[in-house]
N, C-alpha and C positions, 0 to 999 in steps of 0.2 A: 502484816506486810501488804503492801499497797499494790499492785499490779504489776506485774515481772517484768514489762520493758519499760513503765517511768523506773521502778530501780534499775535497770541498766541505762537510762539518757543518762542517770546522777553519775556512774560508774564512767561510762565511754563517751560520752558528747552526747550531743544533737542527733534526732533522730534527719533521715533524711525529710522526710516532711516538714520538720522544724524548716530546717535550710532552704525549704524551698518557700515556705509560708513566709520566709524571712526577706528571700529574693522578688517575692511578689510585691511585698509589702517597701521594699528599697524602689522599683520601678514605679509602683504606684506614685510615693512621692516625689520622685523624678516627673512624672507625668501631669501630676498636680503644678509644680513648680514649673513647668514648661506651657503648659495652660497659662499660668497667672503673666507669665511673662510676655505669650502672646497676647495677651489682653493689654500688658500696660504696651508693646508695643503700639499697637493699633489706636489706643487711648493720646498715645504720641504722633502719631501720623496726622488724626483727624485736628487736634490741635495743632499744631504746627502748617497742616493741611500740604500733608506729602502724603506721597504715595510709599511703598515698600521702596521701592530702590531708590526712590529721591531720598530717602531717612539713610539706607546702607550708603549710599556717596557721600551723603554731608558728612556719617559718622568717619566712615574714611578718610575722607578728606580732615579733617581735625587733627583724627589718631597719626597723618602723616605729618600734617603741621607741627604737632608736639613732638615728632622725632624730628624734626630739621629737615624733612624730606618734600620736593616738589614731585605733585603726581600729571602725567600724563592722562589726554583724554583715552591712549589703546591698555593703561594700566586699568585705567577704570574700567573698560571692554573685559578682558581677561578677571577682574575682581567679581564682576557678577555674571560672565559667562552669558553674555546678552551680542546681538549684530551691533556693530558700529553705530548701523543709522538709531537703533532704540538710546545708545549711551549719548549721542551725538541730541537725542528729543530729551533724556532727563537735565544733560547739563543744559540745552536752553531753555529747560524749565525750572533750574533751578538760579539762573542766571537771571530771567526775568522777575522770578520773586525776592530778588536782591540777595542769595544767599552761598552767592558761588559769584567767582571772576574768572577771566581769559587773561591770562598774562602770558605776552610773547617768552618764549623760549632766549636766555640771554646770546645763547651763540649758533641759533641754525633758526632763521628767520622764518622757515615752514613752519615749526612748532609751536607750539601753547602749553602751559599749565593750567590745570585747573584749581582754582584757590577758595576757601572758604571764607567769606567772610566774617569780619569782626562779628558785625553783628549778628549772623547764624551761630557762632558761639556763644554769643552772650545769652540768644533764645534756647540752645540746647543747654547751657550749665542752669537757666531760671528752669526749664521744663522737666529735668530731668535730675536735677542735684540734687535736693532733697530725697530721691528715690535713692541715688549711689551713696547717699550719708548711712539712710535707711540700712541697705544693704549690707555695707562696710561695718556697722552698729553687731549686726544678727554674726557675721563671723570673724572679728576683730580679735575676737577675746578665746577662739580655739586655739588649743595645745598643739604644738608642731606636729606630733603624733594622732591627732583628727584632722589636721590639714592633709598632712600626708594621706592617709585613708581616701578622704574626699576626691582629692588629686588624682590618687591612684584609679579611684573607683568610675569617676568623669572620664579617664583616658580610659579604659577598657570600655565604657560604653562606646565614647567615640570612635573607638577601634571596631565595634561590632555593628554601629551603623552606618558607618566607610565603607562597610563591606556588602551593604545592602545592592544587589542588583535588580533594578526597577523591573528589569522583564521578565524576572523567574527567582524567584528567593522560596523554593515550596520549601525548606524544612519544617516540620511542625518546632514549635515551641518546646524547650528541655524540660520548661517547669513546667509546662500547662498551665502557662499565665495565661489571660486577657493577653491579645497582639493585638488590640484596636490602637487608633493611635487617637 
């Protein structure tokens, strides 16, 4: 007989080490995949030649086009949690590289929307479709039951770093993972 506690993992589960070498290893490729993602974003930035929050307005702006919805310049203030005057420099920077419009408000003549253009679409679906084909390709064909898990497992992170407070988060780590980020 082989060593008394691999016959008791076979018997009763996992050791806690297991679980935790297991938890390591889920974050690590969460962190990988967070990695590759900031990379293709910034690979899109310099192409397109935006900045971070010029790419988050334009994606906004699209994502509300495709629901029927017109956005305000103080939605977009509150969307990246930026001063008026910074939201007020991206849309005229995204304005003069033809990729956004000002369209009067149809019934309170102070107001504007801001609108994407045609053609910032056309350059976001060439620069970036192939990538969400890609994408769509790697988890098209999971079981409702690994979607689920996935799902599940995505909201529990994002529950655990919602909860992150920038001026004081001392707990140590449960697994004694790596916390770099």
């Amino acid at each position: 007989m082989e060593n008394g506690s691999q016959a008791s993992r076979y018997w009763y589960g996992a050791s806690e080490e297991d679980r935790r070498r297991r938890a390591v290893e889920v974050l690590q490729a969460f962190r990988v995949y967070r990695a590759a993602e900031i990379a293709m974003r910034r690979r899109t930035r310099e192409s397109m030649s935006m900045g971070e929050n010029e790419l988050l307005v334009l994606r906004y702006l699209l994502r509300a086009t495709g629901q029927g919805r017109q956005v305000s310049p103080s939605e977009l203030t509150r969307y990246l949690g930026v001063s008026t005057a910074s939201t007020t420099a991206i849309i005229d920077r995204l304005e003069k590289s033809g990729h956004v419009t000002r369209t009067p408000h149809p019934t309170d003549r102070r107001s504007i929307y801001i609108v994407a253009t045609a053609a910032s679409d056309a350059e976001v679906r060439a620069t970036l479709g192939s990538m969400h084909s890609r994408m769509m390709a790697a988890v098209v064909d999971m079981t409702a039951e690994e979607c689920a898990t996935v799902i599940a497992c995505l909201g529990r992170l994002q529950d655990a770093v919602d909860q992150v407070d920038p001026h004081h988060d001392g707990e140590p780590s449960p697994i004694g993972a790596d916390v770099s980020l």
